[in-house]
C-alpha positions as CSV (number, residue, x, y, z in Angstrom):
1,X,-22.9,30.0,-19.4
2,X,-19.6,28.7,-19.4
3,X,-16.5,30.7,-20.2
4,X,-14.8,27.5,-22.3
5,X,-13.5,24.1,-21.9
6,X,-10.6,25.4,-20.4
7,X,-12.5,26.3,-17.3
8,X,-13.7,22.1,-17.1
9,X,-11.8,19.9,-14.7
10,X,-12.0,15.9,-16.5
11,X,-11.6,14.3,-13.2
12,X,-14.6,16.5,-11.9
13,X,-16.5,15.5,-15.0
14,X,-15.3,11.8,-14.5
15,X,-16.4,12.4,-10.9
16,X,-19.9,13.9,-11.4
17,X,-20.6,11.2,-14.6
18,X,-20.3,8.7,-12.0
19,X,-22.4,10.5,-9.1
20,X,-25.2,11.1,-12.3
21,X,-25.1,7.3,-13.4
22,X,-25.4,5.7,-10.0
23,X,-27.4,8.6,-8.8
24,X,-25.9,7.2,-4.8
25,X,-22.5,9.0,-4.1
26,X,-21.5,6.3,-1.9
27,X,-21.5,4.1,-5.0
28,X,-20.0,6.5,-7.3
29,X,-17.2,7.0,-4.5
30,X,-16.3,2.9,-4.4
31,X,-16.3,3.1,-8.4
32,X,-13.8,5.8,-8.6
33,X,-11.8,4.3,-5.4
34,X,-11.9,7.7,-3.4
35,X,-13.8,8.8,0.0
36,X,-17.3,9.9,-0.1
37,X,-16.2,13.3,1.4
38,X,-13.8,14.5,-0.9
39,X,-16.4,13.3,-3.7
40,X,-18.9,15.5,-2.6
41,X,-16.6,18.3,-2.6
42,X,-15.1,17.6,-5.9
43,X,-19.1,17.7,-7.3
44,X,-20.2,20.7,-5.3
45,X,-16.9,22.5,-7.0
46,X,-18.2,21.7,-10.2
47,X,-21.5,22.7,-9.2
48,X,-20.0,26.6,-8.6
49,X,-17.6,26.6,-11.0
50,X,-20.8,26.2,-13.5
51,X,-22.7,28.3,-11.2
52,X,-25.9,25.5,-11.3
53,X,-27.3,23.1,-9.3
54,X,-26.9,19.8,-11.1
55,X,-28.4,17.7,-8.3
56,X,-31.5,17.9,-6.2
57,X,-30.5,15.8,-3.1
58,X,-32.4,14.9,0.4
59,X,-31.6,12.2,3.3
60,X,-33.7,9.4,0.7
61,X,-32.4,9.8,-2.7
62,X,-30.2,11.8,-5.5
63,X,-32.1,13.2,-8.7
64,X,-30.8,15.1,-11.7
65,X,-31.7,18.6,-12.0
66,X,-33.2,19.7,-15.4
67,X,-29.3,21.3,-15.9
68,X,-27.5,18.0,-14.4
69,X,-29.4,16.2,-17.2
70,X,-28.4,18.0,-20.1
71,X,-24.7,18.4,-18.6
72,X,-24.3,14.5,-18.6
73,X,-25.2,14.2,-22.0
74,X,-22.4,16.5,-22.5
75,X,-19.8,15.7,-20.1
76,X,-20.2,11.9,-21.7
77,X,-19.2,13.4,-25.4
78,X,-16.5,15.5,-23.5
79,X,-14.7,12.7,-21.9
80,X,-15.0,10.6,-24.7
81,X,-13.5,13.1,-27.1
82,X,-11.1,13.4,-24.1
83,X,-10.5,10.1,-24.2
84,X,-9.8,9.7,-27.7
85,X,-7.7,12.6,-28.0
86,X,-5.8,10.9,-25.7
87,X,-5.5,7.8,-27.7
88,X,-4.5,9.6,-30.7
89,X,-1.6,11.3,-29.1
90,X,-0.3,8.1,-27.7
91,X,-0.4,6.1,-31.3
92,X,1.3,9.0,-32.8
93,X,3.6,9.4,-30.8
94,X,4.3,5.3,-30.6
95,X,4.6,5.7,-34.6
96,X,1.2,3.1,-34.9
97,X,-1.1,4.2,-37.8
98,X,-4.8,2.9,-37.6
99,X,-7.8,3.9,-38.5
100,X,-11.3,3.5,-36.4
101,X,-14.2,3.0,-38.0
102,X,-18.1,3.6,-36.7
103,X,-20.5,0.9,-38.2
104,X,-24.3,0.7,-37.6
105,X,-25.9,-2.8,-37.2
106,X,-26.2,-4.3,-40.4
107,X,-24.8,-1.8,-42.9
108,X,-22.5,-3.5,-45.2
109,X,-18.8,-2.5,-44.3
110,X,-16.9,-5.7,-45.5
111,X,-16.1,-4.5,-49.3
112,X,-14.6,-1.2,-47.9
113,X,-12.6,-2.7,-45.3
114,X,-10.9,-4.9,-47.6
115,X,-10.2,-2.7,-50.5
116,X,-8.6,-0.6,-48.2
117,X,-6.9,-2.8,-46.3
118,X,-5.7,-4.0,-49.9
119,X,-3.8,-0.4,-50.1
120,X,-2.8,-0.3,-46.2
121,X,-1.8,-4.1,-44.9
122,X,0.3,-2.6,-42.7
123,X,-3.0,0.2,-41.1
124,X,-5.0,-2.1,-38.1
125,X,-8.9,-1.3,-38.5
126,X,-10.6,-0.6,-35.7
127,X,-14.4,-1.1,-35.4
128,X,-16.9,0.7,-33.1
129,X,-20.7,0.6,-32.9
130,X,-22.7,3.6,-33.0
131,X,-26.5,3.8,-32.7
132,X,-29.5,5.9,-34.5
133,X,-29.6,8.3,-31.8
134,X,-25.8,9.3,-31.6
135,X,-24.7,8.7,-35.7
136,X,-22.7,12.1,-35.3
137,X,-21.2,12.6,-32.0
138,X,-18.8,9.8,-32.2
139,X,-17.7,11.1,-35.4
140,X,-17.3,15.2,-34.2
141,X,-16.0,13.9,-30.7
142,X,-13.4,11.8,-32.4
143,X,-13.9,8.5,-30.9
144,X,-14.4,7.2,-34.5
145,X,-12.7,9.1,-37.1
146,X,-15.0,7.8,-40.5
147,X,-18.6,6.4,-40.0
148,X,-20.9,3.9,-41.8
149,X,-24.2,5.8,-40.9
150,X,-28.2,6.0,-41.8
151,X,-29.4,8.7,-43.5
152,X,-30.4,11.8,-42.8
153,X,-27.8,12.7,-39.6
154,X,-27.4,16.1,-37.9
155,X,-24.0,16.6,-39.8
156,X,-23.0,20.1,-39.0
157,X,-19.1,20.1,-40.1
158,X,-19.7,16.7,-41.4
159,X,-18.8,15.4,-44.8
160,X,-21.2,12.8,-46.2
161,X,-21.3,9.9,-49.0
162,X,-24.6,8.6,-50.2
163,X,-23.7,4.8,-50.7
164,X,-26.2,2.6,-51.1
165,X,-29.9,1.9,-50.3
166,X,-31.6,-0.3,-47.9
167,X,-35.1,-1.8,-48.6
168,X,-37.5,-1.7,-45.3
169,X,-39.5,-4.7,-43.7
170,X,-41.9,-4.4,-41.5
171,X,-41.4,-6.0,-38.3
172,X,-44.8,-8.4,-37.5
173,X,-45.4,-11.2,-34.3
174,X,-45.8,-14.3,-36.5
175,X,-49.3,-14.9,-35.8
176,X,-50.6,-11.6,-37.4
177,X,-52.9,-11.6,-40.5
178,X,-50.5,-10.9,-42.5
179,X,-47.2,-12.2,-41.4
180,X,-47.5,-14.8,-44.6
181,X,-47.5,-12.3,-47.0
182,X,-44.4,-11.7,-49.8
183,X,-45.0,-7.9,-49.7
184,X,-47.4,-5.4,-48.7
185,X,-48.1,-2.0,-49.0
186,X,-48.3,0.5,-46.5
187,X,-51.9,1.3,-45.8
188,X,-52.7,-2.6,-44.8
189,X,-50.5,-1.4,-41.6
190,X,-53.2,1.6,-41.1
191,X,-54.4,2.1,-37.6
192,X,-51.3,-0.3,-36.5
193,X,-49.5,1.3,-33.2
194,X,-45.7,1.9,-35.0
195,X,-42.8,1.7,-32.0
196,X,-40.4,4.4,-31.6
197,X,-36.6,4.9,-32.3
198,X,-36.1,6.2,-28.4
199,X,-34.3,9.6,-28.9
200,X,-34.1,9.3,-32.7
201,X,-34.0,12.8,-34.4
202,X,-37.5,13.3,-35.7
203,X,-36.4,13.4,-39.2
204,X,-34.3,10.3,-39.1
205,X,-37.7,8.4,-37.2
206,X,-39.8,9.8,-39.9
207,X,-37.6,8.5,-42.7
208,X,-37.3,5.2,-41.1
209,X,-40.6,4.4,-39.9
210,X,-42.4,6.2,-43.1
211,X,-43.9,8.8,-41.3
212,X,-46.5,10.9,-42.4
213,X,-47.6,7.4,-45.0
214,X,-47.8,8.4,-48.4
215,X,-51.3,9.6,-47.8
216,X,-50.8,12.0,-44.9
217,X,-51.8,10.1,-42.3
218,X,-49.7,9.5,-39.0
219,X,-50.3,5.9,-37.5
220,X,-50.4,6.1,-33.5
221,X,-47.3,6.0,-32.1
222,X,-46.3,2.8,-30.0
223,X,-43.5,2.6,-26.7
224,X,-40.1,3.6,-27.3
225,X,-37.4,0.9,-27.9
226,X,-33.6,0.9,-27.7
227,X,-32.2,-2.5,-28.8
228,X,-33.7,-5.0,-31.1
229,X,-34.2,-7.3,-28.0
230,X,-36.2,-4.4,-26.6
231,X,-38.2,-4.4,-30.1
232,X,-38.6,-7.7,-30.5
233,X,-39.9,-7.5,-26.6
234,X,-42.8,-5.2,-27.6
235,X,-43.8,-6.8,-31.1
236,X,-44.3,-10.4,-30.2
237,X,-46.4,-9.1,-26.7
238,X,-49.1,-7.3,-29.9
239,X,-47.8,-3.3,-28.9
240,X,-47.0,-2.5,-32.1
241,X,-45.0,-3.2,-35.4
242,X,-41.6,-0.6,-36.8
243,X,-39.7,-0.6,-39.8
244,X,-36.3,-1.8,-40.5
245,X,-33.9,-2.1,-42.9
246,X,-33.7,-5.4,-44.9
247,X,-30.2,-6.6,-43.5
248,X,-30.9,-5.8,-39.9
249,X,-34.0,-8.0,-40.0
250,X,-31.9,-10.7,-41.5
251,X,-30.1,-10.8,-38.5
252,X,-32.6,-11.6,-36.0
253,X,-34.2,-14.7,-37.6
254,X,-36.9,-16.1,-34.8
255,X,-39.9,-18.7,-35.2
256,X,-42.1,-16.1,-33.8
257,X,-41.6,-13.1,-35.6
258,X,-42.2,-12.3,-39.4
259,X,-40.3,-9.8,-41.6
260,X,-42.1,-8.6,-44.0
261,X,-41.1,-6.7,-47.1
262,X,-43.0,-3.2,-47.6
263,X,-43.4,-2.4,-51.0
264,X,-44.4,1.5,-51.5
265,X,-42.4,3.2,-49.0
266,X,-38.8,4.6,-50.4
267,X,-35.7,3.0,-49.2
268,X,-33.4,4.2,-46.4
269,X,-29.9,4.9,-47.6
270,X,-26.5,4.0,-46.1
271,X,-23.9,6.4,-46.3
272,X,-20.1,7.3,-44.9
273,X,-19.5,10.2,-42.8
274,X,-16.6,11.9,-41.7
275,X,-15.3,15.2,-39.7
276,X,-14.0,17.3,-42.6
277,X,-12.0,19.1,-39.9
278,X,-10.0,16.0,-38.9
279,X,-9.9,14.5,-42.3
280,X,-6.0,12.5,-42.5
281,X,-5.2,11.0,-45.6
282,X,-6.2,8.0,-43.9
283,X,-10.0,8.8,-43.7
284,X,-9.7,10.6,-47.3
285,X,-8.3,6.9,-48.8
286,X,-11.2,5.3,-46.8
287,X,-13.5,7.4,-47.9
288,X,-12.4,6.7,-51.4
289,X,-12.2,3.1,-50.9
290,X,-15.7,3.4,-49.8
291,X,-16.6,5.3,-53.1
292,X,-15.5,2.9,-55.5
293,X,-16.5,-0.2,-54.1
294,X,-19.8,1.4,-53.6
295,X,-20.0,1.9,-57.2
296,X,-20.1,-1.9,-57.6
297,X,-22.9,-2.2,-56.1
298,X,-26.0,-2.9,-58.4
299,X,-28.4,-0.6,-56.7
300,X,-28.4,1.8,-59.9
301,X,-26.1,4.2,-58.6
302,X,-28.4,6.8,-58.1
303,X,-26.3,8.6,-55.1
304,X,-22.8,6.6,-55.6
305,X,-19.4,8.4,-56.2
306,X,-21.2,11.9,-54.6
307,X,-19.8,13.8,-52.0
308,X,-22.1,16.2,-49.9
309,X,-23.3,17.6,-46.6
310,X,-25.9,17.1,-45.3
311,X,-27.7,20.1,-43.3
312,X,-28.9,19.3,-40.0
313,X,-33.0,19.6,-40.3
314,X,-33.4,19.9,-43.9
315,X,-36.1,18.2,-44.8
316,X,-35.7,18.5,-48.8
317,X,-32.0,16.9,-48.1
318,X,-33.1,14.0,-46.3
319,X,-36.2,13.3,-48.3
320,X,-33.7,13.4,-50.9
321,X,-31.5,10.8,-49.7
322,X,-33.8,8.4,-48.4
């Protein structure tokens, strides 16, 4: 266990992120301009100052222990929020006022942006891409201080605005049966392999891929993807199909690959998160900015205008906001 972040080194977590992304120290040690020697000393510190064994090395090759793998995914949010901390201090203190926003691909941020920016000309917006598998750690790290994110999200100390909804299209290679069609429902898909959202929160893959179908049954699960080029990859080579929300598939238009609306599955939902620990007046006037702009929308306003949390793994929550 470790006694607290006080007891961290950054530059030994700079040092082993490198070592654990190469996985060659002779590498890591050209990246970070220092000898090899005092490399593997400043990694074998860390290693007793945790009191594990992050690495499993021999003459041939460098692999992750079980512990080093779970400690890069932290050390990455810790240098980040490091990092951001950093650049925080340093705008403050150079009297700058801005404000960085997370975005997801697709999700419609321009009508916030600009009625905000109507109230701050003078506050430069800052935009930062955050995936399906990380919606919350950018946000409680700090390296984006208010969030444009896909419902549901592991939001512990997070505060959350329902905005709109998204319709979802199947994604289909254009020479499938029904690749023509205007809409279909969900059981002409049954017994079609469905890829995954790689390291996607089961709750947020089951909202977004319809899973179980509105009849209980769980299609076979296809590869993993990471990227729409990765998706498009495995749906045009026949290993299976995925859902996706309206506007992303409006942004990959190809010859050989069909969207196609599904009809009797609910919507996903777009919505605005924040830390409510580091919530400036900034983030509050986004946030409001957010709310009534979203209220202009012509989606019916079912969730608009309502502030909430959202608990990490509830399932009545995120069924609700879908």
């Amino acid at each position: 266990m470790l006694d607290g972040p006080r007891d961290l080194d950054l530059r030994k977590l700079r040092y082993f992120v490198a070592v654990a992304e190469r996985l060659h120290f002779g590498q890591a040690a050209l990246a970070l301009h220092v000898t090899q020697p005092a490399l593997s000393r400043q990694v074998r510190q860390l290693e007793r100052d945790l009191g594990v064994v992050l690495f499993s090395r021999t003459s041939r090759e460098v692999k992750l222990t079980p512990a080093g793998e779970q400690f890069l995914h932290d050390a990455r949010g810790l240098l980040a929020a490091g990092r951001a901390a950093q650049d925080r201090a340093r705008r403050i203190g150079a009297g700058e006022r801005t404000l960085t926003v997370g975005f997801m691909l697709g999700t419609d941020v321009t009508a916030a942006l600009n009625a905000f920016s109507a109230g701050h000309p003078d506050v430069p917006i800052e935009l930062v891409r955050i995936r399906w598998w990380n919606q919350a750690q950018p946000l409680l790290d700090g390296t984006v201080e208010v969030g444009f994110v896909r419902l549901p999200v592991d939001s512990g100390g997070l505060g959350v605005l329902p905005l709109y909804p998204e319709r979802l299209s199947v994604v289909l290679p254009a020479r499938h049966p029904l690749a023509g069609e205007s809409g279909i429902r969900i059981t002409a898909l049954a017994g079609e392999p469905v890829l995954q959202y790689a390291d996607a929160t089961p709750a947020w893959a089951a909202v977004w891929n319809a899973v179980p179908r509105p009849d209980g049954t769980r299609p076979p699960p296809g590869p993993a993807f990471h990227d729409m080029e990765e998706l498009l990859g495995y749906v045009t080579a026949g290993r299976g199909v995925v859902l996706v929300p309206e506007p992303v598939a409006a942004l990959f238009p190809r010859p050989d690959i069909a969207y196609v609306p599904v009809t009797d599955v609910p919507p996903g939902e777009v919505a605005l998160a924040w830390d409510d620990a580091r919530r400036s007046t900034l983030v509050s006037d986004f946030v409001e900015a957010a709310r009534s702009t979203s209220r202009l929308r012509s989606h019916g306003g079912r969730a608009e205008g309502r502030s909430r949390r959202t608990a990490a793994g509830s399932p009545g929550q995120e069924a609700e906001g879908t």
